[in-house]
C-alpha positions, -999 to 999 in steps of 0.1 A, spaced: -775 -207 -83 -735 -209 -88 -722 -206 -122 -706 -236 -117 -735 -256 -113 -756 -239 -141 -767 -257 -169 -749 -253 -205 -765 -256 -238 -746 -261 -267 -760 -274 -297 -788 -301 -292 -770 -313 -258 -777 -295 -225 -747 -307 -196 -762 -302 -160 -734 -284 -145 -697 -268 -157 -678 -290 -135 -665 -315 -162 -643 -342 -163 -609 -345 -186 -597 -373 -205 -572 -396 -189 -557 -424 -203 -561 -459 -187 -540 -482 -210 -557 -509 -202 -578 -520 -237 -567 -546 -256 -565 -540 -297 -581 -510 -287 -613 -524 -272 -629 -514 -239 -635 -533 -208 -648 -533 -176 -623 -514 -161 -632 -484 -184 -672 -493 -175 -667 -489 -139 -635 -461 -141 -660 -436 -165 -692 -442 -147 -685 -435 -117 -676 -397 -122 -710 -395 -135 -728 -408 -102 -703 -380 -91 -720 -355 -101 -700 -345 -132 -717 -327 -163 -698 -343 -191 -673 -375 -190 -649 -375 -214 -638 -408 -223 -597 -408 -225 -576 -403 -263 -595 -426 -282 -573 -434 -313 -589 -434 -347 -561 -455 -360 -541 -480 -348 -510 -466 -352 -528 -438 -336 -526 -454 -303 -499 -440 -276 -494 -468 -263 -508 -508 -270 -529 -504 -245 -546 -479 -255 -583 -475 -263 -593 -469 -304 -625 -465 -320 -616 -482 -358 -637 -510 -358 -671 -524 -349 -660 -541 -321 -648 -513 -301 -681 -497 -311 -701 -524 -294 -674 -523 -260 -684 -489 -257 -720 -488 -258 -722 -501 -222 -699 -476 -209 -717 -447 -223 -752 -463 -216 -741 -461 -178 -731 -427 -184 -762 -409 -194 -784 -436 -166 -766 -413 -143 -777 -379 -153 -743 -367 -172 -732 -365 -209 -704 -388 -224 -681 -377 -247 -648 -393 -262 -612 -375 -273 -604 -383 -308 -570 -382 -309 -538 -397 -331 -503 -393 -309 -480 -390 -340 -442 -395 -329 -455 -400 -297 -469 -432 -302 -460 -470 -293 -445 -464 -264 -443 -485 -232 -473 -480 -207 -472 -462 -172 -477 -495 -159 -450 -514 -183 -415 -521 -171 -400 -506 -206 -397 -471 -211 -397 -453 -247 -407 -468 -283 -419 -504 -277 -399 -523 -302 -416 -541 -332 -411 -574 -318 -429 -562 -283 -460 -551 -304 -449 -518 -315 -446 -499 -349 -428 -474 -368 -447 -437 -363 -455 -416 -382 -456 -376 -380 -453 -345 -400 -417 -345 -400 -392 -371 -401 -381 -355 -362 -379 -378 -331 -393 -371 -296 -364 -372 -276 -356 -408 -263 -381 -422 -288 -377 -442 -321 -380 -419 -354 -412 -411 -367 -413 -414 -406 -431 -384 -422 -468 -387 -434 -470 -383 -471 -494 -358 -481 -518 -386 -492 -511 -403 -460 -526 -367 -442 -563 -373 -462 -558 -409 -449 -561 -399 -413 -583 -370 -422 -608 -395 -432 -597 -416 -403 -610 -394 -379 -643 -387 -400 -648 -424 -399 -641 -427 -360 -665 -396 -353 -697 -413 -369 -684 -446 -348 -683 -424 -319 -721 -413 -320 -734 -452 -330 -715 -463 -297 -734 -435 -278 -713 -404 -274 -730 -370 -275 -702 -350 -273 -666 -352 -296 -635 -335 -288 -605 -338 -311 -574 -338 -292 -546 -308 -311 -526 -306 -280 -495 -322 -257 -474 -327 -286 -492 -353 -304 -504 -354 -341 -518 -325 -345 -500 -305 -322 -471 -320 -339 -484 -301 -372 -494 -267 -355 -457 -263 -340 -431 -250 -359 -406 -268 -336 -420 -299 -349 -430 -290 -382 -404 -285 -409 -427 -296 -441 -426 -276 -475 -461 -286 -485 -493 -272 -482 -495 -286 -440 -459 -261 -434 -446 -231 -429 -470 -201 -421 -495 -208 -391 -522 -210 -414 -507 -240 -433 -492 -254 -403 -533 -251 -387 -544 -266 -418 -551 -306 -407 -567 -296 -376 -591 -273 -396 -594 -300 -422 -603 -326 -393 -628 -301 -375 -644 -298 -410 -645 -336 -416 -661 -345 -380 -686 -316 -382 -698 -334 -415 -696 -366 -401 -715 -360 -368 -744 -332 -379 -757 -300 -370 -764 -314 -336 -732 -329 -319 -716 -304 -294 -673 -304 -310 -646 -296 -289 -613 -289 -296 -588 -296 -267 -553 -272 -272 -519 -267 -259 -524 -228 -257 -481 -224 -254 -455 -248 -265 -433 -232 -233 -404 -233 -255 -379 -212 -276 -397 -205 -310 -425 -229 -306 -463 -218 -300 -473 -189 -279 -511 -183 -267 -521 -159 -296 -511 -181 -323 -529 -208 -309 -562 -181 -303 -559 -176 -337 -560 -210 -345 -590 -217 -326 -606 -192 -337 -603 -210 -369 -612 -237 -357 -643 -223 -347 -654 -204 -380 -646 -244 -392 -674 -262 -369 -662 -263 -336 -681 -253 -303 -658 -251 -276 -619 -250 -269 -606 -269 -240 -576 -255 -233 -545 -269 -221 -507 -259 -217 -471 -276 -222 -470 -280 -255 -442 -312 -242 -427 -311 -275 -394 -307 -266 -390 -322 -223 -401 -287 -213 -399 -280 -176 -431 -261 -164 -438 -243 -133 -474 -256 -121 -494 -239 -93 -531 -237 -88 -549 -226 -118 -515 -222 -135 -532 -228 -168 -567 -206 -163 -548 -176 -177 -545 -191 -212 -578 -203 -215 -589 -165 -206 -565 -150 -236 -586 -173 -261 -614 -167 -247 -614 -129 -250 -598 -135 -286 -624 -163 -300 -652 -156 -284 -660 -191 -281 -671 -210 -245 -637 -226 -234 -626 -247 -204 -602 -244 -184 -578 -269 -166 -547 -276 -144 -550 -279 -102 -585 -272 -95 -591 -288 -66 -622 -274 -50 -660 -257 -56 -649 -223 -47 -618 -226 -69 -636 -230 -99 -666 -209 -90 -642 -180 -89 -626 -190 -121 -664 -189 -137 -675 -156 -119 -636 -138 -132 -648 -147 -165 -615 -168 -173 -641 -197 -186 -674 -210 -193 -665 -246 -178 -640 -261 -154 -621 -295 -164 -605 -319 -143 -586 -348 -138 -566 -358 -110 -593 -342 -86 -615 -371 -100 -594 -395 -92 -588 -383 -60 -623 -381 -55 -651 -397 -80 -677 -372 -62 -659 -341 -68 -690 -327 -85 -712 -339 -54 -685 -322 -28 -684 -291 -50 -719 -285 -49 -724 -287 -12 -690 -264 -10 -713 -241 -30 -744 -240 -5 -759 -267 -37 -780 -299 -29 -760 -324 -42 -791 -345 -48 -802 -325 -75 -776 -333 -94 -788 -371 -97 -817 -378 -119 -848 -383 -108 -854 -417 -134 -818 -430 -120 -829 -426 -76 -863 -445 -91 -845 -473 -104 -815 -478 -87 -817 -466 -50 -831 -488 -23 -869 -479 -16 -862 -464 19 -836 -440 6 -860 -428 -23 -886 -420 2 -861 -403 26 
């Protein structure tokens, strides 16, 4: 069998392959509550073959949200939108999982699909930000800083969203520490000028993601699989480079964590970065070999054999995608037969019972 399509244990959950799927926002809740187009967009990179679906950044506070439109898990309601979506999920032989996430001074901002670009004003539905520094994002409004009580606030915020997260029917949680948001935000010293206990010295700067890991592995149990998704470079002039953020996942591991998903372009500052095939899969290898933990890697992997060579280098224990999905919702179905694999097996048996016409089952 192909790495690729080898089964991974960690914790109580077992995924059916390595061939996962990212999170990719879809502004397109409204007050931060699910809908059919989230039912039919998640699902169907399950009946795809995929071994875990992670739901897009799922805010754990309203002022979390990037954008109005984007999905939350803060109240019971959005509980109950999800548990469809994630029912739908598992039916089809894969594992759901949501991104936790909280964009910082990166938040309110107009939509994709919006004719406004930048901070959405008040009187369009946005707010005022909030970050660890009172620093703007180029071309957006300015965040005001958190308070130090205001950094428990959303500690607990994210606690609170993680047990949310499990009664809706997730069985997977990754926290989201990269792409310049929150706590990305906190980790950068390009973005991070505090005096307090959360600045200065990487350790300090590391300390709410650490503090959040710790809070969600309390919340969820011995149990959930936890997965931190970083920007392993911040590409720019004095900002992050891969081995402080190795280090820092390597915290984060000692903290509760499972696996690091690791991403680039910190996008802190309008970096311009060079993207080729696998442009990423070399940073996800450097934490690898300094952590020890599993980690994924991501950025233009676009076929079976692409990613089965990532696997067999030993850049990465699991290969994350995005756009290939949306290119294709059977990339993991295409992969497999790239790979000499029946695609069939990747669909469980229960699901072809229940949901495929009787001549097909019996073919």
């Amino acid at each position: 069998m192909s790495q690729l399509f080898t089964p991974l244990e960690i914790r109580d959950v077992t995924f059916r392959n390595r061939l996962w799927v990212a999170p990719m926002c879809q502004y397109s809740a409204v007050d931060g509550v699910v809908n059919d187009w989230h039912h039919v967009h998640l699902a169907q990179f399950a009946s795809g073959g995929a071994g875990l679906v992670i739901a897009e950044a799922t805010a754990v506070v309203p002022a979390g949200r990037i954008s109005p439109e984007d999905a939350g898990l803060w109240n019971a309601a959005q509980v109950d939108a999800w548990r469809p979506v994630t029912r739908a999920i598992a039916e089809r032989g894969s594992v759901a999982g949501v991104q936790l996430a909280h964009a910082g001074r990166k938040a309110s901002t107009f939509s994709p699909f919006a004719e406004g670009s930048g901070s959405v004003p008040a009187a369009e539905g946005g707010w005022t930000t909030e970050a660890p520094s009172a620093v703007a994002y180029d071309g957006f409004a300015a965040p005001e800083a958190m308070s130090a009580g205001r950094v428990g606030e959303v500690i607990e915020a994210f606690r609170q969203a993680a047990g949310r997260a499990i009664e809706a029917g997730f069985r997977a949680i990754e926290i989201h520490a990269a792409h310049g948001y929150l706590l990305h935000e906190f980790l950068s010293p390009l973005t991070n000028d505090r005096t307090d206990i959360y600045g200065g010295a990487l350790e300090n700067r590391a300390r709410l993601t650490l503090d959040v890991v710790r809070a969600v592995r309390d919340e969820v149990g011995a149990g959930v699989p936890l997965l931190v998704r970083f920007s392993a470079t911040d590409a720019a002039d004095g900002g992050l480079v891969t081995d402080d953020v190795a280090q820092v996942a390597a915290w984060a591991r000692e903290a509760g964590a499972d696996f690091i998903d690791v991403s680039t372009s910190g996008l802190v500052a309008h970096q311009q970065i060079d993207v080729f095939p696998g442009y990423q899969v070399p940073h996800a290898a450097r934490v690898r070999e300094v952590t020890g933990a599993p980690v994924g890697a991501v950025g233009i992997i676009t076929s079976g054999e692409q990613a089965e060579r990532i696997l067999q280098e030993g850049s990465a224990d699991v290969i994350l995608a995005g756009r290939e999905w949306l290119r294709d919702p059977h990339f993991g179905l295409r992969a497999a037969a790239e790979l000499g694999e029946d695609p069939a097996a990747l669909w469980p048996a229960q699901y072809l019972r229940a949901h495929r016409a009787p001549a097909l089952a019996r073919a």
